[in-house]
Structure formats: structure tokens, C-alpha cells
N, C-alpha and C positions, 0 to 999 in steps of 0.2 A: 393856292389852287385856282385853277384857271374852267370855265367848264363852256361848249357848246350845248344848245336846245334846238332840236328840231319840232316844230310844232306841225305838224297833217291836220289839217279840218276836212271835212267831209267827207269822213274817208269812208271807205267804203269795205276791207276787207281787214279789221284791226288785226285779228288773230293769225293771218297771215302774215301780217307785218311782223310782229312779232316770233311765229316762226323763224321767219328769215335773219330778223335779229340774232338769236341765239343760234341757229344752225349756221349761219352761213359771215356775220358781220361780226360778231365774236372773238372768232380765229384771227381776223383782218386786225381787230383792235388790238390783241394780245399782243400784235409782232409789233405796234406803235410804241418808240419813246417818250415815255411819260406817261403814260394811260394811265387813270387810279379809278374806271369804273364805269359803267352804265347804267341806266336804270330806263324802265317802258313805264309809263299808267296811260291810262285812257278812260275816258268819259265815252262810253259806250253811247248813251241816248244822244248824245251830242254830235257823236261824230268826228271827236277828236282821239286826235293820241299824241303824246310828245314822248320822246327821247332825249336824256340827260346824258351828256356823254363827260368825264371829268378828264381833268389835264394835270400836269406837274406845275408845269411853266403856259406861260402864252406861247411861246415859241415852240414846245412842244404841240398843241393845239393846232400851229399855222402847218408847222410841217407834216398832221397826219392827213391834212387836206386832199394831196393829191391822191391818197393811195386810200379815200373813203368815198372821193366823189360818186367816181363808179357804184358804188354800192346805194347811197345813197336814189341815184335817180332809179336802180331797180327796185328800191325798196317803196318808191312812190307809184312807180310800176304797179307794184303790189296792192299796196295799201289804197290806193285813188285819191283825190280831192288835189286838195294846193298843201304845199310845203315852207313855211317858212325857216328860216335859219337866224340863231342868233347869239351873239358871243359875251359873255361876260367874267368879272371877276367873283371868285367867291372868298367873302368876308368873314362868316362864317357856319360851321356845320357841328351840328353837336349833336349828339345819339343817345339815349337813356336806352333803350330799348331796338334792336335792330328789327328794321321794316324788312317784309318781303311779300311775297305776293299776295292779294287778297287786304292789305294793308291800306286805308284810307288814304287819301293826298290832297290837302286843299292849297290852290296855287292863286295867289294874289300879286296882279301888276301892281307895280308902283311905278313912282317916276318925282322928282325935285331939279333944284338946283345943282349941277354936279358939284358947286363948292361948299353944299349943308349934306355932302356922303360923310363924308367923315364923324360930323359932331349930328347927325342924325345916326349913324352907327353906333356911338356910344352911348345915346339916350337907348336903341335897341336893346343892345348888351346888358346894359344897369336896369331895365326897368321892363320894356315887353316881356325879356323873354324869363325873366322869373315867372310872370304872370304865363304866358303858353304853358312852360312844365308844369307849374301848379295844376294843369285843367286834368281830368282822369283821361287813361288812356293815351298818353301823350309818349310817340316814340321817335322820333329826331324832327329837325326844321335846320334847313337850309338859307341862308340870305347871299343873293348874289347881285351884285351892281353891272351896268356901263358907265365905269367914269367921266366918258367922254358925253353921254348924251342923259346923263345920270336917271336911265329905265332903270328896272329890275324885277327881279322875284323873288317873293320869301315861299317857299316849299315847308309847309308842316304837315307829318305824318301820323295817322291816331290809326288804335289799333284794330277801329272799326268802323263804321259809319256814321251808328251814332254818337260816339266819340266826336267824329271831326263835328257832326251839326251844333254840338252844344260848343263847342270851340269854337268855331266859325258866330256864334251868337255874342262869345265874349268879346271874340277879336271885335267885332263889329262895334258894341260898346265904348271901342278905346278911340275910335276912327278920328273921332275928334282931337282929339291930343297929337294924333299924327298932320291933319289938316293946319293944328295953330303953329308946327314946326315947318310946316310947308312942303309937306308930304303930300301927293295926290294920288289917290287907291282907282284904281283901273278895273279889269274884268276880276274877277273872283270862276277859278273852274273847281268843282268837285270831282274828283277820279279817285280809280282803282288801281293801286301798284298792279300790274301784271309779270315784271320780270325784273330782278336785281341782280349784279353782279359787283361788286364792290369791293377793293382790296384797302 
């Protein structure tokens, strides 16, 4: 699975944004080949919102380009602030409990060597993420790479806020174990799912 993020800072009108998402960018995604999903959260006091958009293939992903741009720049229209755009591969997605709106979301950058993705993926696999579902409240976590410039995000979802804080206390605990593998932890955002759509 292949997925785009749009990240809006400063925005200015979230709830409109999201409006538009589901009335109007919705329909656009459905007619695309490959589409497996969307999702909204936003950090309200912050002034963010991102958009998760998923894909089949990469090549699905390039080819709904054309026919999303459009939408895109009215959605910033909308929305206000700056928009980034950013493309990666996802590793993996696992679901105990399906998220939806009102659903916590704590989103942590990372970034390494793109030749320690792989055998830092499987240290993930074997070993964080027993430790994440063990935590109460725990309903999916997402990890997604750029192999090429070996960024990423891990997306973990709790089923309330304070859910994600004491979660977020653990992750923090581990940070060291990720640092001696040569992992380096970037922004940390706290939000709120506002919209899911997920096949």
C-alpha cells in the first residue's frame, strides 16, 4: 500500500476543510484506481490538519494526481495557511479496534539511513509494537517510509486522549533504543480523527 499526506498549517478554517473533503473530494477519490481510503485529524490549537489519502500501487497514487490537483488547491482555498505534500510507502497497518471520528492520533516523524528501513522495520514489528497494543486503549498504528530519503511516520490511534498521553509517555521511554539503532524522532503532533473513510 502506497499512501499521500497532505499537511495544512495555519490553517485557518479546519471544519470547512473537511466539509469539502467529504462533500465534494470523496466522489473525485471513489472514481480513482486504486484508492483504499482517507482519513482528516487535526490539531485544532495548533492549526494543523493533515490528510491521509491510501493507494493500491505507487502508480495508482501518480495517476490520481491529475484529477485531484484541482481539488486540492481549492481545498487550501478553504482551509488557509501553507500546504505540504508528501508521498510514501506503507509497511505496515494493523487494527485492533477500528478508529473513527473523535479518535485520538499521535503522529511522530522519524527519519534514518534508508539502508537500516528494513532491519529497523523488523526490530519495529518484533518488539515496539507488542509493546504499543499492550498500552490500554490502543486501536491501529500505521508505519510508513520514504525509501528514498528514508523520512517517515508512525500514526498510532487510542481511543481517547488520555489514552494517547500515557502512550505517548511510553513511546517516549523507548526513544533511546531507537536512537542506538539510528533512528532519529522529529516533531511528535497530537490530534483528533475528524473523518474516516476506509475500505
Amino acid at each position: 500500500m502506497h499512501s499521500r499526506v497532505l499537511t495544512f498549517t495555519d490553517a485557518k478554517n479546519i471544519d470547512g476543510g473537511v466539509d469539502f473533503l467529504r462533500q465534494k473530494v470523496v466522489p473525485v477519490l471513489n472514481d480513482q484506481k486504486g484508492y483504499r481510503g482517507v482519513t482528516a485529524s487535526a490539531d485544532r490549537s495548533g492549526g494543523l490538519i493533515g490528510i491521509l489519502t491510501l493507494w493500491e500501487t505507487a502508480a495508482d497514487r501518480e495517476a490520481s494526481e491529475s484529477a485531484l490537483a484541482k481539488s486540492r488547491q481549492e481545498g487550501l482555498d478553504i482551509i488557509g495557511g501553507k500546504l505540504s505534500v508528501e508521498l510514501f510507502e506503507e509497511l505496515l497497518a494493523e487494527v485492533a479496534d477500528p478508529p473513527g471520528p473523535g479518535s485520538a492520533l499521535m503522529v511522530t516523524r522519524i527519519s534514518m539511513d534508508p539502508a537500516k528501513i528494513d532491519d529497523n522495520f523488523a526490530f519495529f514489528k518484533s518488539t515496539v509494537l507488542p509493546r504499543m497494543k499492550a498500552n490500554a486503549g490502543f486501536q491501529s498504528v500505521r508505519n510508513m517510509m520514504d525509501r528514498k530519503t528514508g523520512n517517515g511516520l508512525v500514526g498510532t490511534v487510542w481511543a481517547n486522549q488520555d489514552a494517547m498521553k500515557a502512550a505517548a509517555a511510553d513511546a517516549l521511554s523507548r526513544r533511546e533504543e531507537g536512537v542506538a539503532r539510528g533512528v532519529s524522532f522529529g516533531d511528535l503532533s497530537y490530534r483528533e480523527l475528524l473523518f474516516v473513510d476506509l475500505r
